[in-house]
Backbone bond lengths (Angstrom), bond angles and torsions (degrees), N, CA, C in turn:
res aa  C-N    CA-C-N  psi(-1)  N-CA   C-N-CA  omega(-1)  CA-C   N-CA-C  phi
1 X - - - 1.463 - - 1.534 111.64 -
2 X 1.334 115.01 -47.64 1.300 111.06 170.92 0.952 122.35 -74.32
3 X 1.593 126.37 -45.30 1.168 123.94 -155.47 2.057 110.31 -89.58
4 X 1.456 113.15 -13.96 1.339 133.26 -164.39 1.690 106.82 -110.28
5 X 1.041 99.61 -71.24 1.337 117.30 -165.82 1.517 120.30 -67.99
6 X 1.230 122.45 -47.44 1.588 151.39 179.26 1.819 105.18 -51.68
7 X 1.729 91.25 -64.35 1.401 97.00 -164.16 1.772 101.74 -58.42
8 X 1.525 104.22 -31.59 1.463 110.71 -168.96 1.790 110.45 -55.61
9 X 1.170 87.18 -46.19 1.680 100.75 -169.65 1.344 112.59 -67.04
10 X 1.266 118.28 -38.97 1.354 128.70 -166.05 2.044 87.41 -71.53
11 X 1.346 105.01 -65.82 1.610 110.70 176.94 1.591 118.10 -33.07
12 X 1.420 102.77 -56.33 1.695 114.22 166.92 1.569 110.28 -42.55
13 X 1.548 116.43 -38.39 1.672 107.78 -167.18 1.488 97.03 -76.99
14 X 1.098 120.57 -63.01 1.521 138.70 -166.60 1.767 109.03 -47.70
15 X 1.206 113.82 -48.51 1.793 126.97 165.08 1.235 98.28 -50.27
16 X 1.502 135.82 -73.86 1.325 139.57 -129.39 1.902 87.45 -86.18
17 X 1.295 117.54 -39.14 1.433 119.09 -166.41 1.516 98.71 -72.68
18 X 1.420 125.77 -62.79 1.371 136.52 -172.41 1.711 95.02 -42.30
19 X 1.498 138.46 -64.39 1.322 128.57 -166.73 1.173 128.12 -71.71
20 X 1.585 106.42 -22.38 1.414 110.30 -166.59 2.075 100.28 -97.95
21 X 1.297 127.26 -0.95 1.022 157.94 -173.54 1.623 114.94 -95.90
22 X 1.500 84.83 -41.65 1.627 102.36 -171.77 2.182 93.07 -86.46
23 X 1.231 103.56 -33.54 1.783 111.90 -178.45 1.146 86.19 -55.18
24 X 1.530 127.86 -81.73 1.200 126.46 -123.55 1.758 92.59 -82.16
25 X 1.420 136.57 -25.83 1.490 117.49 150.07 1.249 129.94 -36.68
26 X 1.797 88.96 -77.28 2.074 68.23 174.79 1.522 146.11 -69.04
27 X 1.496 113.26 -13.19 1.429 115.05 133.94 1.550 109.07 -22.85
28 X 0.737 140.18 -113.23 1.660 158.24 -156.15 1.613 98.71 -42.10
29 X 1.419 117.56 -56.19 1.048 102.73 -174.22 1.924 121.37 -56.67
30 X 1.410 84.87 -40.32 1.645 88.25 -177.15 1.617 120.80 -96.26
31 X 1.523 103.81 14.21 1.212 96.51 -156.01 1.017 174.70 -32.37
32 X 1.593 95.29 108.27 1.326 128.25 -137.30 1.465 107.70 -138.75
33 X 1.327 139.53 80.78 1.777 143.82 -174.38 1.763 102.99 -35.22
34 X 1.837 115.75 -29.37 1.593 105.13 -179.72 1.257 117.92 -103.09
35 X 1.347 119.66 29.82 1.342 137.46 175.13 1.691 116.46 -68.89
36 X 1.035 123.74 139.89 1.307 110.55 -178.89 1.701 111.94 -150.78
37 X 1.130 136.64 -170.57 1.997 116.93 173.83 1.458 87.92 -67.97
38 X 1.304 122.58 -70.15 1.366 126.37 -152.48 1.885 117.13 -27.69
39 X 1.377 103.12 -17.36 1.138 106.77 163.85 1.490 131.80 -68.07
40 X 1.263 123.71 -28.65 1.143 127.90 -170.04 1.696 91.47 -97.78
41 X 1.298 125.22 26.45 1.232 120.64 171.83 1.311 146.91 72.48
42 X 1.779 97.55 -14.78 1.548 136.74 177.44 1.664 92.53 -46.11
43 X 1.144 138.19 -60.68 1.917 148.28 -135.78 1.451 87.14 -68.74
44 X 1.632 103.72 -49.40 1.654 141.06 -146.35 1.728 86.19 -64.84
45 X 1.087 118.22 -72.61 1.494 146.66 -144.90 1.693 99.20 -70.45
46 X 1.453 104.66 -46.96 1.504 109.32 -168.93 1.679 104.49 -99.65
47 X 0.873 119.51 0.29 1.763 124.44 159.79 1.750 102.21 -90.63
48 X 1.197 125.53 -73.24 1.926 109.05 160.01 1.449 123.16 -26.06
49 X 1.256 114.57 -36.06 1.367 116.19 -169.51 1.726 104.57 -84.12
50 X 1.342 116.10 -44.87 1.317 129.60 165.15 1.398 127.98 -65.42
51 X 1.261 118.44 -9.54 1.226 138.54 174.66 1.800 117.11 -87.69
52 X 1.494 106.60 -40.49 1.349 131.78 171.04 1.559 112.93 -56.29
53 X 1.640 106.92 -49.86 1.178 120.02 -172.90 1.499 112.88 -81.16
54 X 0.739 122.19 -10.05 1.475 137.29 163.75 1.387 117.61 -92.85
55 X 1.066 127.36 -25.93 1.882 120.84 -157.99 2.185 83.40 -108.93
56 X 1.496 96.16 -50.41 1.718 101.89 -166.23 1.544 96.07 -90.77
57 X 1.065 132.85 -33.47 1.529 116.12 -178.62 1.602 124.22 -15.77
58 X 1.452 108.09 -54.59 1.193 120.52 -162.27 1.552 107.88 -59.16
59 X 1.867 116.49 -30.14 1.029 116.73 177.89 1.406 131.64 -87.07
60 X 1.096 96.21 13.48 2.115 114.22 147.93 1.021 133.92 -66.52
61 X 1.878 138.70 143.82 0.894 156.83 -163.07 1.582 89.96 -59.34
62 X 1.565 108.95 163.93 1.506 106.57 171.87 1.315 101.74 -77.60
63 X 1.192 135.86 -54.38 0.900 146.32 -163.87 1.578 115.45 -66.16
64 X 1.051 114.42 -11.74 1.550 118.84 160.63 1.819 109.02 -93.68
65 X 1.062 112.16 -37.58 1.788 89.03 171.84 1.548 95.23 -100.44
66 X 0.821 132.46 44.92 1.755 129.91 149.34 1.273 93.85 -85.69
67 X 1.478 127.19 -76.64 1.220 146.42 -175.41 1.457 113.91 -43.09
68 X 1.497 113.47 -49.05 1.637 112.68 176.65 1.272 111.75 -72.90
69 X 1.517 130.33 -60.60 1.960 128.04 162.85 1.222 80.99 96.61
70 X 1.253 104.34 -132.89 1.655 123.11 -163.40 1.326 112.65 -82.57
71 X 1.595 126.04 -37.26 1.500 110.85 157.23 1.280 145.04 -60.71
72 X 1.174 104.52 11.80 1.627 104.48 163.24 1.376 123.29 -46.86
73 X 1.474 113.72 -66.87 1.712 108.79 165.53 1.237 118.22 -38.00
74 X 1.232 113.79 -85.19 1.323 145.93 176.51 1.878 114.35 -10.58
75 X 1.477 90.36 -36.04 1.794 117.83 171.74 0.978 114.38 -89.73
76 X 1.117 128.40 -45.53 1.713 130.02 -150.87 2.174 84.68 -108.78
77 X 1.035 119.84 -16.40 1.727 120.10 160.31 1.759 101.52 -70.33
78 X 1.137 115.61 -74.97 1.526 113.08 -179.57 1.413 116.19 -41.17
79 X 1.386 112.21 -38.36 1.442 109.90 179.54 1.032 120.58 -89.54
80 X 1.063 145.44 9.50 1.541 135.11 173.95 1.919 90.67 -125.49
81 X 1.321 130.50 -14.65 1.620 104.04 146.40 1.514 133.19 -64.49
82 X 1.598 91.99 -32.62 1.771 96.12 167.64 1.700 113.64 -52.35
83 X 1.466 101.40 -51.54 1.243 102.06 -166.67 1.252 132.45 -78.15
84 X 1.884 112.32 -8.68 1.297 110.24 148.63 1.612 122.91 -79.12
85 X 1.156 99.25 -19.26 1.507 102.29 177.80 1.481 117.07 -51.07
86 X 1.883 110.39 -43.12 1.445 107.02 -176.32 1.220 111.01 -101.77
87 X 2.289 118.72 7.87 1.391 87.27 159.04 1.635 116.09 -92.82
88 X 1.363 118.55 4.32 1.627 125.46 -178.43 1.750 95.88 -69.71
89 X 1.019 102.37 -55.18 2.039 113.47 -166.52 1.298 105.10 -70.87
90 X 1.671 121.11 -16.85 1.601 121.08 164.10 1.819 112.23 -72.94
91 X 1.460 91.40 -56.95 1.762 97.71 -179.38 1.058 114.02 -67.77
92 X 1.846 137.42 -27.70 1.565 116.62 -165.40 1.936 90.45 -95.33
93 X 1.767 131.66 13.11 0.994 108.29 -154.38 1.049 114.76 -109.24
94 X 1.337 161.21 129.09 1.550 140.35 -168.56 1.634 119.80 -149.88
95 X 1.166 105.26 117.39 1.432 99.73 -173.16 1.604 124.64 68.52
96 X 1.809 101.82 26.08 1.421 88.95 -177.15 1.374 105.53 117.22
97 X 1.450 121.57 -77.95 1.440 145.12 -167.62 1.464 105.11 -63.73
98 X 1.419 136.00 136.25 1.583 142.47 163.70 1.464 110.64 -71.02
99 X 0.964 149.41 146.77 1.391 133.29 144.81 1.591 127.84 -89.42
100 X 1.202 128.12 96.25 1.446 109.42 -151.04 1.423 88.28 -84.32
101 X 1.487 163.95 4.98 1.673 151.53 176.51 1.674 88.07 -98.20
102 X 1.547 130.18 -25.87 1.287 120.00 170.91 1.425 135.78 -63.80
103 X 1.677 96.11 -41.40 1.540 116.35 161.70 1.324 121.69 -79.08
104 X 1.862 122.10 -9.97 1.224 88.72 159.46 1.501 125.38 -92.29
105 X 1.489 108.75 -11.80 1.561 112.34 172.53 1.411 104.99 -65.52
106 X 1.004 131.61 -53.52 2.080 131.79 177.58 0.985 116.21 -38.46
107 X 1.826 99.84 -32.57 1.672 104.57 -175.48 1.452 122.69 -75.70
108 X 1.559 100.55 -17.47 1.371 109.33 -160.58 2.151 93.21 -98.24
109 X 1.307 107.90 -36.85 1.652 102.53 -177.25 1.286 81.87 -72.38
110 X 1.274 160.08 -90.17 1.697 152.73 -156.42 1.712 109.41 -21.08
111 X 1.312 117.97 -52.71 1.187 133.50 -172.48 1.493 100.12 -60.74
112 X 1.227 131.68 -43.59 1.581 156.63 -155.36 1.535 90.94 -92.85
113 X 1.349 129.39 -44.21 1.370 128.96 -168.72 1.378 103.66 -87.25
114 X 1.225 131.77 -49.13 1.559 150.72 -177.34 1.488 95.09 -46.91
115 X 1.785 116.21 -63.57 1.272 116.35 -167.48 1.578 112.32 -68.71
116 X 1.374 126.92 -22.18 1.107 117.66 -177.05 1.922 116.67 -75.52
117 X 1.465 99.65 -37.20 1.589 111.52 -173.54 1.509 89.98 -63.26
118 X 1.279 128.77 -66.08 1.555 120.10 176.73 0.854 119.70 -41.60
119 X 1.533 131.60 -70.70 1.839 117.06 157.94 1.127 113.31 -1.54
120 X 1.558 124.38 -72.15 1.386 141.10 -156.48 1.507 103.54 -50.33
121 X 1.550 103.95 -56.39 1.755 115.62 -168.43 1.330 116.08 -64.20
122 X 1.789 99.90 -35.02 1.071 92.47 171.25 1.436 145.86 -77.81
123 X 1.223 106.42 -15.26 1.785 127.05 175.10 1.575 102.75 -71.69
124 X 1.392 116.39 -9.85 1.472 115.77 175.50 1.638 107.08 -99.79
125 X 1.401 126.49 -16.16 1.096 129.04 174.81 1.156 135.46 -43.86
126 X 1.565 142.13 129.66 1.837 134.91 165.19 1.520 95.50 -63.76
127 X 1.019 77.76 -154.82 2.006 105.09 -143.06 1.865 72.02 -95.52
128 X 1.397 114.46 -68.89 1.551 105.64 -159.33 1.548 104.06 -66.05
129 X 1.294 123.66 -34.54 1.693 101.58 170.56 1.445 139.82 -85.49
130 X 1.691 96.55 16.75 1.452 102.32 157.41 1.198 109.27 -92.41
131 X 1.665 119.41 -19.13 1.488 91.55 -167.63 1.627 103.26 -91.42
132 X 1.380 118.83 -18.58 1.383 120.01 151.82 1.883 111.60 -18.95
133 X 1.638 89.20 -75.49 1.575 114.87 -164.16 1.860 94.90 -52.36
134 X 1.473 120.10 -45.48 1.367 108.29 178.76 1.395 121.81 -67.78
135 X 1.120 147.50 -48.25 1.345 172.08 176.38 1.440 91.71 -38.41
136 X 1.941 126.41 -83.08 0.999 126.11 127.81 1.504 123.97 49.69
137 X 1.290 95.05 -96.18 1.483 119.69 -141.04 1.828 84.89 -82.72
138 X 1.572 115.10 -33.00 1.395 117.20 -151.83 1.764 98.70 -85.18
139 X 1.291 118.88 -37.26 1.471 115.59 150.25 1.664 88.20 119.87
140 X 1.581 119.85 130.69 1.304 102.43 157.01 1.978 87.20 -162.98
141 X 1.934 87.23 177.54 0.811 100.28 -150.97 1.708 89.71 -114.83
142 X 1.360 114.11 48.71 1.775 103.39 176.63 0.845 121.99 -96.37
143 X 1.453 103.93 -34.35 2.082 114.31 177.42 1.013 114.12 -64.87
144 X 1.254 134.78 -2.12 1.985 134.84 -179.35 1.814 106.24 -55.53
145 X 1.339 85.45 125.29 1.749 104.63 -176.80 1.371 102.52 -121.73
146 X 1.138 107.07 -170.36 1.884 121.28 178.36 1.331 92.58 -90.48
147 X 1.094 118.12 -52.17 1.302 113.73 172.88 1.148 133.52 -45.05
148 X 0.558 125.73 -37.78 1.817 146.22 -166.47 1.789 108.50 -95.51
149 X 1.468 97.04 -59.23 1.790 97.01 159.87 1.602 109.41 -38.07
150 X 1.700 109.39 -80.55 2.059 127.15 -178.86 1.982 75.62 -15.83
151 X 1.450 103.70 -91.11 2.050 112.53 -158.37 1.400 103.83 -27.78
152 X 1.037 110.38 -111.26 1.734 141.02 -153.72 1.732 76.81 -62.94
153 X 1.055 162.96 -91.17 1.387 155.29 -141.93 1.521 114.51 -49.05
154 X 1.103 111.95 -6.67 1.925 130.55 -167.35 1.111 97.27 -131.52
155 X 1.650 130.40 -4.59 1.212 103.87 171.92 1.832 100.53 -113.87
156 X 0.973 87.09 -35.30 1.752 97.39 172.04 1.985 114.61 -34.54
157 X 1.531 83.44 -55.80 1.703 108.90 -174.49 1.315 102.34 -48.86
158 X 1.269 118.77 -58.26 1.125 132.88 -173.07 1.421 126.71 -83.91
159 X 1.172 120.98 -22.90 2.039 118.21 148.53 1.618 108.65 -64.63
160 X 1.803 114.23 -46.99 1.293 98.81 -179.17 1.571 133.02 -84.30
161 X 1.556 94.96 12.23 1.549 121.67 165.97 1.325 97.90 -64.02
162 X 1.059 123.90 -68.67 1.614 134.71 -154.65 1.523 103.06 -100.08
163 X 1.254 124.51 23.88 1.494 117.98 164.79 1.544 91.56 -122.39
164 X 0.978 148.35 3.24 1.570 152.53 120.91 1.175 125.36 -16.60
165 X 1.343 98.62 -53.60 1.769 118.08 -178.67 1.132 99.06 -51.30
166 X 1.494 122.31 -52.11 1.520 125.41 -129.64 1.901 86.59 -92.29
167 X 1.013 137.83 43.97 1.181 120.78 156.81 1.625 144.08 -74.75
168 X 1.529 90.34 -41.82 1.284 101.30 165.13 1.542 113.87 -66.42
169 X 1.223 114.59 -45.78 1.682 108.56 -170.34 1.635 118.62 -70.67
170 X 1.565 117.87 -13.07 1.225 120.08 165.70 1.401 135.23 -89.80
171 X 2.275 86.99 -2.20 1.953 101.04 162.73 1.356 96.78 -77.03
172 X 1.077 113.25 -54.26 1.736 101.62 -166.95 1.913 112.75 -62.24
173 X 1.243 110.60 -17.49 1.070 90.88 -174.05 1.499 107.26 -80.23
174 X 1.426 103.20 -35.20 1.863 84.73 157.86 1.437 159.08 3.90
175 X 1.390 86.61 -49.04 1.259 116.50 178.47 1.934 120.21 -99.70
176 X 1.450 75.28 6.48 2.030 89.77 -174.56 1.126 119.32 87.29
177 X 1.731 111.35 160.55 1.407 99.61 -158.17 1.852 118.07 -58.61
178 X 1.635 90.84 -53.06 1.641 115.56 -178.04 1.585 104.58 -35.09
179 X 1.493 116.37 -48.81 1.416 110.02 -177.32 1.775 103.80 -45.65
180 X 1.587 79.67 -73.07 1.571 91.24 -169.96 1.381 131.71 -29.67
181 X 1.498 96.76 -30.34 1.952 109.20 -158.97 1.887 71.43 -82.40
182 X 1.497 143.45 -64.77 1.487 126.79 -151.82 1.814 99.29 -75.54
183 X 1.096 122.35 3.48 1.614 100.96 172.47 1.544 95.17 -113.15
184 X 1.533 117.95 41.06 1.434 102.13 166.42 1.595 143.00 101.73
185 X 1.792 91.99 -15.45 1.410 103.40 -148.64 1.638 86.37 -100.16
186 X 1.443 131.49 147.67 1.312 147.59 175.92 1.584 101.98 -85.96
187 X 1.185 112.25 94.92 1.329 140.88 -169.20 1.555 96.74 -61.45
188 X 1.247 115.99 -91.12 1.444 140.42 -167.94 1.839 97.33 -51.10
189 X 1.446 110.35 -42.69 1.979 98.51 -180.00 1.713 106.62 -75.37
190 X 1.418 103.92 -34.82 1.767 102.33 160.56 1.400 113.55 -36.53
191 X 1.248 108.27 -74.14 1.545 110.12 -166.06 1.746 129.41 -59.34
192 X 1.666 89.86 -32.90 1.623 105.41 -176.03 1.517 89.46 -68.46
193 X 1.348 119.32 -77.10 1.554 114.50 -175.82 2.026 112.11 -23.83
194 X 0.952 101.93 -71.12 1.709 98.33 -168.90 1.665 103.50 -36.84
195 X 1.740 96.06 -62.93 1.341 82.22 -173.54 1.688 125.79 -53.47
196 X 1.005 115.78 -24.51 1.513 107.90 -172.31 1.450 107.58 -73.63
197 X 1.457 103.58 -24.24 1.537 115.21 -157.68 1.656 106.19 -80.37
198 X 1.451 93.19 -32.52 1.252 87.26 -175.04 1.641 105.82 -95.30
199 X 1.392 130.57 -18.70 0.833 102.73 173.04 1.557 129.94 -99.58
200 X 1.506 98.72 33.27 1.934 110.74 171.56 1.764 86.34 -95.28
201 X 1.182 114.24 -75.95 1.641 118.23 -176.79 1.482 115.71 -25.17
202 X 1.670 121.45 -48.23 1.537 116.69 -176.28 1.495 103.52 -81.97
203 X 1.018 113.43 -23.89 1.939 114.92 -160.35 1.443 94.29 -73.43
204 X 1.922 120.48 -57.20 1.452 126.91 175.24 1.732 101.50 -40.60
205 X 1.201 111.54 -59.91 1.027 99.34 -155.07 1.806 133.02 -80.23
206 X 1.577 94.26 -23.33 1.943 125.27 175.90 2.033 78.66 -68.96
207 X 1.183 133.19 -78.27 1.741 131.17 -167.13 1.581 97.60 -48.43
208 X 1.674 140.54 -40.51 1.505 110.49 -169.15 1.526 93.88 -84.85
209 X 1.358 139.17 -39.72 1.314 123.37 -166.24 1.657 123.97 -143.05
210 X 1.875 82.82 35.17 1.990 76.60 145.11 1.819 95.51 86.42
211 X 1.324 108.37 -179.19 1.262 120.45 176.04 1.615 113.60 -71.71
212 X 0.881 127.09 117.60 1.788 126.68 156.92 1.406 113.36 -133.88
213 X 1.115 104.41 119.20 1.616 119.42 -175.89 1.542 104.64 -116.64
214 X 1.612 104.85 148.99 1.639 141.67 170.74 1.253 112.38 91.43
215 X 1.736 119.94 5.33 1.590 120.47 -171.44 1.559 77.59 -89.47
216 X 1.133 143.45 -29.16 1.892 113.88 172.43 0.973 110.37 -73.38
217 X 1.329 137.71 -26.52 1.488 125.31 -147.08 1.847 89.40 -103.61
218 X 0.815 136.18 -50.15 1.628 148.85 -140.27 1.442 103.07 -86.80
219 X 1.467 100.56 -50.72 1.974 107.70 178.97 1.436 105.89 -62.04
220 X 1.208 130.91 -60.46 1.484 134.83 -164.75 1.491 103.75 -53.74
221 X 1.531 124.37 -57.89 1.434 116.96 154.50 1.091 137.96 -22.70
222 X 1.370 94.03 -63.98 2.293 97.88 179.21 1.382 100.44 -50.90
223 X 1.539 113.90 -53.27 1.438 122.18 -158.02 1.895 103.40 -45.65
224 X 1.374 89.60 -69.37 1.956 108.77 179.20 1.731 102.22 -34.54
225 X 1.434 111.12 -57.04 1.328 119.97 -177.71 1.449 121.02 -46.96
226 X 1.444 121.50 -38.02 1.474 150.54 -179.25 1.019 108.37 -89.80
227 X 0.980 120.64 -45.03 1.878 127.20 -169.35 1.273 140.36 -94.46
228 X 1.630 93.51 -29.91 1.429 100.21 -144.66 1.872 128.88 98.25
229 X 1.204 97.18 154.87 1.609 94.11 168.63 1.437 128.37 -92.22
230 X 1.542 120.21 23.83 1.322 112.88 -179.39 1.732 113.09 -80.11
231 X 1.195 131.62 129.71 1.207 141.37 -144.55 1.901 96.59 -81.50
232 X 1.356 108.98 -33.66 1.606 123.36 -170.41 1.393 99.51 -35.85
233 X 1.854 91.17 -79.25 1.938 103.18 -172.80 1.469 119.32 -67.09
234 X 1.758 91.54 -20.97 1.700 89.77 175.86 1.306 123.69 -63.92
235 X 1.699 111.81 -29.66 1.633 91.67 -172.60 1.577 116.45 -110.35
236 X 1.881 96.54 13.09 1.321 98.13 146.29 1.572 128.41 -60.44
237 X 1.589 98.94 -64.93 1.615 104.47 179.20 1.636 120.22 -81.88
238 X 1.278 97.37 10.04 1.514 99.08 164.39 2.121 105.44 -80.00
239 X 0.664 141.42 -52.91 1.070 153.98 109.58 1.969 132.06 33.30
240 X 1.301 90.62 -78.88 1.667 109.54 147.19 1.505 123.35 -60.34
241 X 1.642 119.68 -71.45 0.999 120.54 162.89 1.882 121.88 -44.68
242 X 1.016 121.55 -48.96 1.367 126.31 -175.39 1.655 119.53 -56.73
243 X 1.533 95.02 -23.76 1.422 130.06 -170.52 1.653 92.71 -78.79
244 X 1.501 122.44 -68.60 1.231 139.17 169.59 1.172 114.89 -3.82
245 X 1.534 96.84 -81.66 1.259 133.37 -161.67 1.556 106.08 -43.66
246 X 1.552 112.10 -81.57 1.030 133.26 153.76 1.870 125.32 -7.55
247 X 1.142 100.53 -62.96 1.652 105.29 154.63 0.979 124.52 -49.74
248 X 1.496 121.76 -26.79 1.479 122.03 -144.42 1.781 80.28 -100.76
249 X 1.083 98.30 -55.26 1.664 107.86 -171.26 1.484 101.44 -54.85
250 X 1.252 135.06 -40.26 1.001 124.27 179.44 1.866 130.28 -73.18
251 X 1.645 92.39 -13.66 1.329 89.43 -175.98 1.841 95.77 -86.31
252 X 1.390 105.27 -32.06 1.261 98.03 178.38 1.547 122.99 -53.43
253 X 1.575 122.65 -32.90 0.985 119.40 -170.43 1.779 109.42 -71.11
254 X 1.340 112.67 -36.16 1.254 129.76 -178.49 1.668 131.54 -43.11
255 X 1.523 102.38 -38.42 1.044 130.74 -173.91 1.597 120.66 -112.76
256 X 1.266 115.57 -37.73 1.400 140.82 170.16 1.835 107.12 -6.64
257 X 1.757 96.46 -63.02 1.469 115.16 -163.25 1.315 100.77 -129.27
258 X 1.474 136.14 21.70 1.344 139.36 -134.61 1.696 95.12 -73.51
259 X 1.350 136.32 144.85 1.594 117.61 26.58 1.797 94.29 -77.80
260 X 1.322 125.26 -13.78 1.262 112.03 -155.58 1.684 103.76 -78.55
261 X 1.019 130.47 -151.35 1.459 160.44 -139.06 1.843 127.88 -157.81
262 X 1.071 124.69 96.66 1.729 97.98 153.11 1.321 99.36 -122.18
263 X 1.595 79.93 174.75 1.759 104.05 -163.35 1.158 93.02 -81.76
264 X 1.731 115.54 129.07 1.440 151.02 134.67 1.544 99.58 3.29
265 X 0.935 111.11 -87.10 1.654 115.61 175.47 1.344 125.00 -0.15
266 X 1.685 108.28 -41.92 1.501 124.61 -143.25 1.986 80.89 -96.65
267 X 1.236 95.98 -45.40 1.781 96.63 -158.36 1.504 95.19 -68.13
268 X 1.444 123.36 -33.92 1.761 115.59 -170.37 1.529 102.45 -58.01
269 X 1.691 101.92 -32.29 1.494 107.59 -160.54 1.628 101.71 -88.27
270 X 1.080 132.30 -33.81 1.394 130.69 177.10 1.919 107.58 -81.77
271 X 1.368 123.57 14.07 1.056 103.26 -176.51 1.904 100.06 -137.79
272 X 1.882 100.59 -29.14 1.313 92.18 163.05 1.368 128.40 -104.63
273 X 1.734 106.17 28.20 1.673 120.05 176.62 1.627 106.06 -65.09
274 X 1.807 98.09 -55.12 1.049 109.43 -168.23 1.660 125.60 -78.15
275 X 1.258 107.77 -10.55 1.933 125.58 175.31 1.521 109.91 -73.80
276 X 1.614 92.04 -33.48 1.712 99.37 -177.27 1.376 121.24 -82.08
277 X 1.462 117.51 -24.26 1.154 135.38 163.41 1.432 114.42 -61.71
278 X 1.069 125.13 -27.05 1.389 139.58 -173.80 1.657 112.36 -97.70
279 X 1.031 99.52 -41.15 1.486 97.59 169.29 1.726 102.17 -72.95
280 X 0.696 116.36 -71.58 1.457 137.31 168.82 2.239 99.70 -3.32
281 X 1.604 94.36 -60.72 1.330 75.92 -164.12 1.713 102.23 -118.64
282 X 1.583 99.71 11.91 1.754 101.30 149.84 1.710 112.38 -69.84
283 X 1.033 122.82 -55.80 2.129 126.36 162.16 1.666 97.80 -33.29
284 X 1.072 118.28 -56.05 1.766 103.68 175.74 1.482 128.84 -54.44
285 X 1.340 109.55 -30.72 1.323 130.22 -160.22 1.168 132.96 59.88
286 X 1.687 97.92 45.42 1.444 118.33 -162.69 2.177 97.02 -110.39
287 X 0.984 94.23 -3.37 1.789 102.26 160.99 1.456 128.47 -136.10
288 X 1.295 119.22 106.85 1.505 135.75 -153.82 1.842 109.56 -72.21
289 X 0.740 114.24 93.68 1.491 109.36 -165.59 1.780 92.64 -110.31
């Protein structure tokens, strides 16, 4: 219970809050309802990076994966989301100013570049580091330690501490930047903040557990749908809910096929395929509710 279960749960809150937290930012920032982290390239960056560490690992000193153990991924995932993060905020940035229609096109050739170098690694892969690379990719939440909570759980807390703040400044941006910049609002510290914010929160969280997709895109929706679009309560209960979710998916995976396991990944994707579809063609008014 303590030593298995605890760390898991606590990991489950902190994942599910960090992405669905991290959605409903870049929503606002770009505003854009199909916005998600994966845009800012973070998903992109820390799956290459995790991909590396898996395919090239082996060609390290012993004495460097003695020392690294099990964080090798987990590191070399965080680090190569960082590091697309600051080459997106280098290329969309100029003179000061961000370009957020620049960063989302960068985001999208990065994504295109990311997937191809992995391709690459992977066609060089054995049999056991694909299934690494699959497992991986599908996202789960088994490896959660104390350790690992203390890291990425303290850092999570603390980007989605300070992407809290940013509520008010992503109402006004609503209204575009120009509004925003004459009612006051610090345009350019708006934007720098999210991005960083969000991409410490997705990077912690894509390096402890792997790929999980639609907890950004799916939560920020319900929320708007329920709520409204004010960003305040939203990225409170974006947060809670995201947290939810995440549990929920995880208990499902647990039990599903029990004694065995599937990856987390599969249930976000089999449960927020179909919400998105629904939102998707309730905005049309092609479902009469």
């Amino acid at each position: 219970l303590w030593d298995i279960r605890l760390p898991r749960l606590i990991m489950g809150i902190c994942v599910g809050a960090a992405l669905a937290v991290s959605g409903a930012v870049m929503q606002g920032l770009f505003r854009n309802p199909l916005a998600d982290p994966g845009l800012l390239g973070v998903s992109a960056g820390a799956g290459l990076g995790a991909i590396v560490a898996i395919v090239l690992g082996g060609l390290l000193p012993v004495a460097v994966l003695t020392v690294a153990g099990f964080w090798l991924i987990p590191l070399a995932a965080f680090l190569g989301g960082w590091a697309a993060t600051l080459l997106l905020y280098r290329v969309s940035t100029r003179r000061g100013r961000t370009s957020v229609a620049t960063m989302l096109l960068a985001g999208i050739a990065l994504g295109a570049l990311t997937g191809a170098l992995g391709g690459l690694l992977i066609y060089f892969a054995d049999d056991t580091q694909l299934r690494d690379l699959t497992f991986w990719g599908l996202g789960s939440l088994a490896g959660a330690t104390w350790t690992k909570v203390a890291i990425a759980g303290t850092l999570i807390l603390l980007a989605t501490g300070v992407a809290m703040r940013l509520g008010s400044g992503l109402n006004a941006l609503a209204f575009g930047e120009a509004t925003a910049a004459h009612m006051g609002v610090p345009v350019q510290r708006v934007k720098h903040t999210a991005i960083l914010t969000v991409a410490a929160a997705t990077g912690a969280a894509v390096a402890m557990s792997g790929g999980i997709g639609f907890v950004g895109i799916v939560v920020p929706h319900l929320l708007r749908l329920a709520t409204g679009p004010d960003h305040e309560p939203l990225l409170v209960n974006a947060a809670l809910l995201g947290a939810t979710l995440l549990l929920t998916a995880d208990i499902i995976s647990r039990v599903i096929i029990a004694p065995a396991e599937l990856p987390i990944g599969l249930i976000t994707a089999l449960l927020g395929a179909p919400v998105f579809f629904w939102i998707l063609l309730r905005r049309r008014g092609l479902v009469d509710l």
